[in-house]
DSSP file (Angstrom, degrees, kcal/mol; ACC not computed):
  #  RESIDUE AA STRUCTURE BP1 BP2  ACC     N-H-->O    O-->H-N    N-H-->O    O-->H-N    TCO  KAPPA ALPHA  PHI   PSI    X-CA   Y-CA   Z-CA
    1    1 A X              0   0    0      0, 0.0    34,-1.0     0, 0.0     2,-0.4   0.000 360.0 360.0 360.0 152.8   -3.6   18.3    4.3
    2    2 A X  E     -A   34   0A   0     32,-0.2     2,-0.8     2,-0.1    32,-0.2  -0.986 360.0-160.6-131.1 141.9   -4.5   15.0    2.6
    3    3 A X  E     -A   33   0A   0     30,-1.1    30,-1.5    -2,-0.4     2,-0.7  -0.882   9.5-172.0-113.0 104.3   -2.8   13.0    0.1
    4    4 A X  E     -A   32   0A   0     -2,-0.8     2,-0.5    28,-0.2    28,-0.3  -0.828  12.4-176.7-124.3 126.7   -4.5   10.5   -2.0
    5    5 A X        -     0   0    0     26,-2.9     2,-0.7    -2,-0.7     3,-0.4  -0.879  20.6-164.1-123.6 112.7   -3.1    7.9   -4.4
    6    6 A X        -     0   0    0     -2,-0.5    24,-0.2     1,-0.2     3,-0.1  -0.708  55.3  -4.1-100.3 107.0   -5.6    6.2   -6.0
    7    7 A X  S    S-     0   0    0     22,-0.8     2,-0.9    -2,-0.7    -1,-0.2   0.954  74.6-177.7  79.7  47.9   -5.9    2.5   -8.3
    8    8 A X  E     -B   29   0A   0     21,-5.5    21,-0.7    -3,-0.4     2,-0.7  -0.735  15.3-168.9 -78.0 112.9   -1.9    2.3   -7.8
    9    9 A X  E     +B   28   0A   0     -2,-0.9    19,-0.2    19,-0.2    17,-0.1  -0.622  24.9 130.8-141.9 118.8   -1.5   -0.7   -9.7
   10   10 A X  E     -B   27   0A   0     17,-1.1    17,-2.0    -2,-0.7     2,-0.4   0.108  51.7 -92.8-119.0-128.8    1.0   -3.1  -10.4
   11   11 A X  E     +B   26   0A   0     15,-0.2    15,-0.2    13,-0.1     2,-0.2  -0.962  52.8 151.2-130.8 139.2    2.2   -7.1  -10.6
   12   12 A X  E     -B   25   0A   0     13,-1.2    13,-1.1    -2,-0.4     2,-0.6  -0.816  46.4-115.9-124.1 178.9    3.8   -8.4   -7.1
   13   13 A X        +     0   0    0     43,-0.5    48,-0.3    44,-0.2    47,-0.2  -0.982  53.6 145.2-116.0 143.3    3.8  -12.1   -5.4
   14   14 A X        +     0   0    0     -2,-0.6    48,-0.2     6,-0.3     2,-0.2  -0.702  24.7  88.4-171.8 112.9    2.0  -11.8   -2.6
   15   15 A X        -     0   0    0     46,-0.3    48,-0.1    45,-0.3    -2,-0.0  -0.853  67.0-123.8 159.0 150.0   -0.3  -14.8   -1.4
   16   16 A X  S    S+     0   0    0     -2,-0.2     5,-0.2     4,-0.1    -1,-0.1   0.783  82.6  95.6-100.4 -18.6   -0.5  -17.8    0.5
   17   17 A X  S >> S-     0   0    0      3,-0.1     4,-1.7     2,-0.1     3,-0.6   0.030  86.2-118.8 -40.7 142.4   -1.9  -20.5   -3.1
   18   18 A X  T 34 S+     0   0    0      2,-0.2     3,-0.4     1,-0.2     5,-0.2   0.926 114.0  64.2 -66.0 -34.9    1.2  -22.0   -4.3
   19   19 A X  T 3> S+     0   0    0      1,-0.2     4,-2.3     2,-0.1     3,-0.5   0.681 102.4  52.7   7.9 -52.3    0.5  -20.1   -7.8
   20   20 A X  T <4 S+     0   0    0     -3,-0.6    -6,-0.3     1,-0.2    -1,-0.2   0.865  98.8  56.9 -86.6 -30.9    0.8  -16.8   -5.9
   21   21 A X  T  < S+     0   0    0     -4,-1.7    -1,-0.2    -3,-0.4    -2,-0.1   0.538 123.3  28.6 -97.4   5.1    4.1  -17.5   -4.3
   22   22 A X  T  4 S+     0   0    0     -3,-0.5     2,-1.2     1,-0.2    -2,-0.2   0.558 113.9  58.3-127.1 -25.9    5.4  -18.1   -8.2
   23   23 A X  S  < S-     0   0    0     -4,-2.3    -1,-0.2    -5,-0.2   -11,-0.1  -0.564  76.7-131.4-110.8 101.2    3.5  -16.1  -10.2
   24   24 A X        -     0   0    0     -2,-1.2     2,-0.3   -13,-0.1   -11,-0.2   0.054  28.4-168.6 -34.3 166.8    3.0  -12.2  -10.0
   25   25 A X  E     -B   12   0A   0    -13,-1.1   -13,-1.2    -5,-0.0   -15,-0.1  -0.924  35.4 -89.2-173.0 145.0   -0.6  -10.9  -10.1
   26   26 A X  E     -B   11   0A   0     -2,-0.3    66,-0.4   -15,-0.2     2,-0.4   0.023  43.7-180.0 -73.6 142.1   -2.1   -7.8  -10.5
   27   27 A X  E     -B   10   0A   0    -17,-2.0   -17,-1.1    64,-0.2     2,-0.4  -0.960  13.7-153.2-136.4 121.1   -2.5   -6.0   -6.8
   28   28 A X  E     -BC   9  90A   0     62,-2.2    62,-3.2    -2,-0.4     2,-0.4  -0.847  12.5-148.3-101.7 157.0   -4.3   -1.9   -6.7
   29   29 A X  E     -B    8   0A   0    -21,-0.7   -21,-5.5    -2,-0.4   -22,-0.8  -0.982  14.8-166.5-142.9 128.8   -3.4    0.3   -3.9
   30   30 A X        -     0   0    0     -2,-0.4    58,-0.5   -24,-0.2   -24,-0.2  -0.666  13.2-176.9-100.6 156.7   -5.4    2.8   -2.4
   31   31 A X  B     -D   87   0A   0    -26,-0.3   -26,-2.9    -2,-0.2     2,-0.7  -0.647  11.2-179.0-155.4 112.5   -3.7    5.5    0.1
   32   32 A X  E     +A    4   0A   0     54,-1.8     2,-0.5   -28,-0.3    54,-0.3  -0.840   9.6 175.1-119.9 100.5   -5.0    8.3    2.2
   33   33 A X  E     -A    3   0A   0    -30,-1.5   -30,-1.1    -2,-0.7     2,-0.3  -0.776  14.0-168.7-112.1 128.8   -2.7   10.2    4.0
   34   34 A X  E     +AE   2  84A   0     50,-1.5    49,-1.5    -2,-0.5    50,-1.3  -0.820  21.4 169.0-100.5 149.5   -3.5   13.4    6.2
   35   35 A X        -     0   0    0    -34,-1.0     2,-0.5    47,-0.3    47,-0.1  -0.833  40.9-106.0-139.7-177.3   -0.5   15.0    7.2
   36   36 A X        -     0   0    0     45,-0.3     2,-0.2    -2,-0.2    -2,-0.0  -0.747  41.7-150.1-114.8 110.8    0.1   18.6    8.9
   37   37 A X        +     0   0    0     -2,-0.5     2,-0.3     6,-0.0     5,-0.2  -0.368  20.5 175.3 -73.4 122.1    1.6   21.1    6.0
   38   38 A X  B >   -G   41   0B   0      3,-2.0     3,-4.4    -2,-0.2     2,-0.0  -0.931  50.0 -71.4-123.8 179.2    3.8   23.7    6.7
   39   39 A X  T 3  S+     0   0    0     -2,-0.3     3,-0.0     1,-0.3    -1,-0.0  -0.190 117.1   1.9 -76.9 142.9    5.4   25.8    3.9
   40   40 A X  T 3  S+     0   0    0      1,-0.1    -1,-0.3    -2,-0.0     2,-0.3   0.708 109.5 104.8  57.6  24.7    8.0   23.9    2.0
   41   41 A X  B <   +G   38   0B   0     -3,-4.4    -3,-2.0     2,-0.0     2,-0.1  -0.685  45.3 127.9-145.1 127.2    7.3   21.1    3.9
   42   42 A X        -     0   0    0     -2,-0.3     2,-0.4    -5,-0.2    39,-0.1  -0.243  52.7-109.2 -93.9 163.2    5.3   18.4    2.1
   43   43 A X        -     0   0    0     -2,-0.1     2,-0.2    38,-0.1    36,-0.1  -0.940  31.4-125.4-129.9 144.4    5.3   14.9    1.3
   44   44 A X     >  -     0   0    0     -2,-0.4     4,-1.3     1,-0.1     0, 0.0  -0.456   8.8-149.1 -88.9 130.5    5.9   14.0   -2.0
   45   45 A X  H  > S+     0   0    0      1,-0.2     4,-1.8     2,-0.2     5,-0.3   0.931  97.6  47.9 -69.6 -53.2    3.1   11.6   -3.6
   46   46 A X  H  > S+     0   0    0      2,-0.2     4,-2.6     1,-0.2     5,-0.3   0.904 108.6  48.7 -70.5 -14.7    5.5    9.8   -5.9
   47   47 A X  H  > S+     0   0    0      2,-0.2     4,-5.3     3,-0.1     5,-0.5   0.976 116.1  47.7 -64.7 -47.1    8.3    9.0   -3.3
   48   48 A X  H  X S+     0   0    0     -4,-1.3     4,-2.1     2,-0.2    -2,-0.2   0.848 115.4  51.8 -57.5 -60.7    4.9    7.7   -1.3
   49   49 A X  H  X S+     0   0    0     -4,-1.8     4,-1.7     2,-0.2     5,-0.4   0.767 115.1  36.6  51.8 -91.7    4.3    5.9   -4.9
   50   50 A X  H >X S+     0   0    0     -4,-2.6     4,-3.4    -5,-0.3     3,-0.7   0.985 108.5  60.2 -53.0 -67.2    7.4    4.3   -5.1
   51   51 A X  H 3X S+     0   0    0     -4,-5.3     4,-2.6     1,-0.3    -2,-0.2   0.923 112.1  49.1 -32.2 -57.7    7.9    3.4   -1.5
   52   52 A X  H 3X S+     0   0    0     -4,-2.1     4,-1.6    -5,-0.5    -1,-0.3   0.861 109.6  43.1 -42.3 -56.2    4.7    1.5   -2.0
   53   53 A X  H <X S+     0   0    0     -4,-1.7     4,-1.9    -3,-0.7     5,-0.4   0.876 110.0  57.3 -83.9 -58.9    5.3   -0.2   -4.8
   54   54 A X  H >X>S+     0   0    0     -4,-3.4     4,-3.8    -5,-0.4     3,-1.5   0.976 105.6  50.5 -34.6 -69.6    8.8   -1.2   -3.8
   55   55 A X  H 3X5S+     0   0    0     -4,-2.6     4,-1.7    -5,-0.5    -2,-0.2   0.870 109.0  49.3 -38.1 -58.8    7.9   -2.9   -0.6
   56   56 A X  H 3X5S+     0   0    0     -4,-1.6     4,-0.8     1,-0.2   -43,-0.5   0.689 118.8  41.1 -65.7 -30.8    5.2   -5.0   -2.1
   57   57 A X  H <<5S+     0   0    0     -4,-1.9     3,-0.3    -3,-1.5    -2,-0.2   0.907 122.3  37.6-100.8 -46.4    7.8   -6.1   -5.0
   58   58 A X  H  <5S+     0   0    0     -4,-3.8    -2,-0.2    -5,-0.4    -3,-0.2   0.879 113.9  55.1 -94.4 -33.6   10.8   -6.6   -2.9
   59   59 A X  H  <<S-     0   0    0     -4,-1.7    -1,-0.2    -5,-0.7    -2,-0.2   0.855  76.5-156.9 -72.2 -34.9    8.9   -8.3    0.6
   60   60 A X     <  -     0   0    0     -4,-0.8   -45,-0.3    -3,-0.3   -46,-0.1   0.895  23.7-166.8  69.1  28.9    7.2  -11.1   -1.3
   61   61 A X        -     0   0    0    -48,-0.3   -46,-0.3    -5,-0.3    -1,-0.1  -0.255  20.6-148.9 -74.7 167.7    4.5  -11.2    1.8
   62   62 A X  S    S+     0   0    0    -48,-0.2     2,-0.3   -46,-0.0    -1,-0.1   0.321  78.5  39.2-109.7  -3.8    2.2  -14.0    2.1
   63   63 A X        -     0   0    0    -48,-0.1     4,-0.2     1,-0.1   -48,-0.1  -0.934  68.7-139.8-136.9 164.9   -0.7  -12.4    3.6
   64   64 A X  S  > S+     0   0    0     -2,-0.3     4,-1.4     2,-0.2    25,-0.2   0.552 106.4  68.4 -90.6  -1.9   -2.3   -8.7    2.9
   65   65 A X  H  > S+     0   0    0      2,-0.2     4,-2.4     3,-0.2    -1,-0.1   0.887 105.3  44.0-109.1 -80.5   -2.9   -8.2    6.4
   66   66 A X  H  4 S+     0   0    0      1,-0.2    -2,-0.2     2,-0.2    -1,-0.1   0.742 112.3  53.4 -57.6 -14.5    1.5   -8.1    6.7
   67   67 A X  H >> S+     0   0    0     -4,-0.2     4,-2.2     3,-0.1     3,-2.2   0.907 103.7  49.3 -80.9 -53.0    1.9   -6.1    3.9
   68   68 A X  H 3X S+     0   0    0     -4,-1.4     4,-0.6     1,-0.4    -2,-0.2   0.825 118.5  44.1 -68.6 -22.7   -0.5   -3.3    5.0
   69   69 A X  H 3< S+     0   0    0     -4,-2.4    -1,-0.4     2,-0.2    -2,-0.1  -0.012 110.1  54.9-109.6  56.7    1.4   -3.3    8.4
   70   70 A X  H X> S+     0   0    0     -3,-2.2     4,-1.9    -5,-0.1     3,-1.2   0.357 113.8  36.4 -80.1 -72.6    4.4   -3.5    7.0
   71   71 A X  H 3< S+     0   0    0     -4,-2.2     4,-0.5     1,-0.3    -2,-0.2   0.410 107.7  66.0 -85.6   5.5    4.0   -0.6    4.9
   72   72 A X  T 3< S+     0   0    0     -4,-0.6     4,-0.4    -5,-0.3    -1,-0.3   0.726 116.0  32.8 -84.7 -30.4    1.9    1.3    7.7
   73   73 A X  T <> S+     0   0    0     -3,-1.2     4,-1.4     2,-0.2    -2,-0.2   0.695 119.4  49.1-107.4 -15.6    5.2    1.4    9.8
   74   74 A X  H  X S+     0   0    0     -4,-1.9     4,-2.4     2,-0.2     5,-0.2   0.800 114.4  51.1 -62.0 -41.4    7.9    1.6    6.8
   75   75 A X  H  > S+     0   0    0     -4,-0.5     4,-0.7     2,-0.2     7,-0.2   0.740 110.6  46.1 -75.9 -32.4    5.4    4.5    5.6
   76   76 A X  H  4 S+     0   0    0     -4,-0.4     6,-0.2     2,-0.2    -1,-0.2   0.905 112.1  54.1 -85.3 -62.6    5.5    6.4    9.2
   77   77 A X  H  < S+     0   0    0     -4,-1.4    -2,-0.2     1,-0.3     3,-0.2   0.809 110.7  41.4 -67.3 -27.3    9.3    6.0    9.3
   78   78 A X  H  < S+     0   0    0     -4,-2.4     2,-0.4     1,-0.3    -1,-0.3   0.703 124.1  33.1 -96.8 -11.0   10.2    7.6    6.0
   79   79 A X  S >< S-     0   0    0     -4,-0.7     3,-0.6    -5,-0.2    -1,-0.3  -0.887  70.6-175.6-136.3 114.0    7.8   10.5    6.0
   80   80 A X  T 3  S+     0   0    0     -2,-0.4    -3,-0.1     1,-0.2    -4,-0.1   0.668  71.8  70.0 -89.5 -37.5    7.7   11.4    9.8
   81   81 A X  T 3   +     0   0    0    -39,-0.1   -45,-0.3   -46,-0.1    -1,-0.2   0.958  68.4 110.8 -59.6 -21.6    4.8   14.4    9.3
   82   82 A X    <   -     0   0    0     -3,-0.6   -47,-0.3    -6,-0.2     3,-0.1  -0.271  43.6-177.2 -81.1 162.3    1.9   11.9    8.4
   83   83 A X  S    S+     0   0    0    -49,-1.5    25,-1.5     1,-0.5     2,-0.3   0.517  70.9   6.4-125.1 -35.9   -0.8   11.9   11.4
   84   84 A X  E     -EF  34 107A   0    -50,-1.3   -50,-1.5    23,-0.2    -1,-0.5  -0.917  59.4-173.1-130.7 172.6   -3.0    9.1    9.8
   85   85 A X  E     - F   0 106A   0     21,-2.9    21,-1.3    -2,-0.3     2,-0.4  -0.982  10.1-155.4-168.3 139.8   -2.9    7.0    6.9
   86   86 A X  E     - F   0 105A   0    -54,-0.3   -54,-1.8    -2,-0.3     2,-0.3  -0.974  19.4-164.7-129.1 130.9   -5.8    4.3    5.2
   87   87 A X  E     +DF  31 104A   0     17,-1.6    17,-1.6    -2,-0.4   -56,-0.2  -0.706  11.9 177.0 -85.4 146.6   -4.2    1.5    3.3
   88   88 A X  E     - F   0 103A   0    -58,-0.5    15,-0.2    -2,-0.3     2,-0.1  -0.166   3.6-176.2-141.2  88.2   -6.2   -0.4    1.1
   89   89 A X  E     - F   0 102A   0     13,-0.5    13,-1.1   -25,-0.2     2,-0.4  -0.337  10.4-164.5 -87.7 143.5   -4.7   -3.2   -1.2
   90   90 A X  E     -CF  28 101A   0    -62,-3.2   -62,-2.2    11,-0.2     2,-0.8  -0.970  22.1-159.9-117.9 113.5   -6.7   -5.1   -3.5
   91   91 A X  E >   + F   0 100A   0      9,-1.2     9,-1.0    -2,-0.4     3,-0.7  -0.766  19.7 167.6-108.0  93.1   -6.4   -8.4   -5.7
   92   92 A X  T 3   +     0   0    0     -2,-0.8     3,-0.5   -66,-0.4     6,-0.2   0.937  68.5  66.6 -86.0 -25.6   -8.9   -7.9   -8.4
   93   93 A X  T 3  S+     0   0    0    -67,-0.3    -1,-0.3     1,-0.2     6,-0.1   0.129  85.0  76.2 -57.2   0.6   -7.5  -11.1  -10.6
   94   94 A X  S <  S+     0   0    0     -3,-0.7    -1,-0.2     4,-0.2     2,-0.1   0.793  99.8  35.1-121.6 -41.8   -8.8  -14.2   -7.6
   95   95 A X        -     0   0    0     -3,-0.5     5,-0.1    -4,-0.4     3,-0.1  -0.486  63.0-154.9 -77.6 169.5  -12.3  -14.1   -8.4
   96   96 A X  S    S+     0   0    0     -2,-0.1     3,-0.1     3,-0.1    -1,-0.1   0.350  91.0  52.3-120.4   0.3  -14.0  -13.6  -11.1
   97   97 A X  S    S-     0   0    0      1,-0.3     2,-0.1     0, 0.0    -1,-0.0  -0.202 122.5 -14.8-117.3  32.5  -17.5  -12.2  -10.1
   98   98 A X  S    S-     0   0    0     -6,-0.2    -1,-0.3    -3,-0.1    -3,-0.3  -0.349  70.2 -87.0 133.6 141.2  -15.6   -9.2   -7.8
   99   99 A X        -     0   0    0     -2,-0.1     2,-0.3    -3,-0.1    -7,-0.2  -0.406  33.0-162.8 -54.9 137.9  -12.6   -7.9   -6.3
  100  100 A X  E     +F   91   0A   0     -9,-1.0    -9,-1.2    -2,-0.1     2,-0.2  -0.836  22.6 129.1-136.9 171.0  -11.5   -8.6   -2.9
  101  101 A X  E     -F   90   0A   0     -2,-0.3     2,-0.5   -11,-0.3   -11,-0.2  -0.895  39.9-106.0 162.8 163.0   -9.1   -7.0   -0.7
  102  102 A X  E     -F   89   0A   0    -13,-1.1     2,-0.5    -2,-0.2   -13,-0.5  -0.871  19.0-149.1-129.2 151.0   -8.4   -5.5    3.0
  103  103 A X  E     -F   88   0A   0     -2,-0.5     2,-0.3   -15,-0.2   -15,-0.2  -0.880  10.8-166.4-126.0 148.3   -8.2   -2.2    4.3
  104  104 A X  E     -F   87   0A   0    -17,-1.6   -17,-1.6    -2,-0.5     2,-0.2  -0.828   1.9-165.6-125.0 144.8   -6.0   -0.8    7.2
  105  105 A X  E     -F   86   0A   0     -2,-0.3     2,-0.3   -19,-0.2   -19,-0.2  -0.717   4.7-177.4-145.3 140.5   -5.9    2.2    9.2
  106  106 A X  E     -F   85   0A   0    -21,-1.3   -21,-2.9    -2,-0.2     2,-0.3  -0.611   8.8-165.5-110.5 153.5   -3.4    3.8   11.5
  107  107 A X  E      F   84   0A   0     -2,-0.3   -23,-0.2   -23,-0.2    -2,-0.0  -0.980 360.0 360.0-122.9 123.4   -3.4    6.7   13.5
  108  108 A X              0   0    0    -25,-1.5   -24,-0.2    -2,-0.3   -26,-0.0   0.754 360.0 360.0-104.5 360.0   -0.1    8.0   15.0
């Protein structure tokens, strides 16, 4: 089964400019997680949702590269089924002619 949460987007600090390390700025999150379903047991998109969005607001990282393995081994440990998982966080606000951003993916 696959799980996707798409253009999660909220304000975190996350960054090395001195700017970023005071001022929140808008960060989307991508997620695709395959997991193996059996009946009545899932994982729930909004815990996955939340989880996300917590980490990024309460960790403060300075690079996106430590959040996305950060939250690739936070992500593992609270929902135990998932078998792979693609991060991709994005900063669309630091340019102005395009979006930038890195993408991660584990297999476990």
């Amino acid at each position: 089964m696959t799980i996707l949460i798409e253009n999660l987007t909220f304000d975190t600090i996350i960054g090395i400019l001195e700017t970023e390390r005071v001022t929140p700025q808008k960060v989307i999150m991508d997620c695709v997680i395959n997991y193996h379903y059996a009946q009545n047991v899932f994982i729930n998109y909004v815990q996955v949702s939340d989880h996300i969005q917590n980490s990024l607001q309460k960790n403060n990282f300075l690079l996106i590269e430590e959040a996305l393995q950060s939250l690739g081994t936070s992500l593992k440990k609270e929902f135990s089924s998932i078998s792979t998982l693609s991060l991709t966080l994005r900063k669309p606000d630091i340019l102005s002619n395009c979006t930038v951003g890195v993408q991660e993916s584990f297999i476990f």
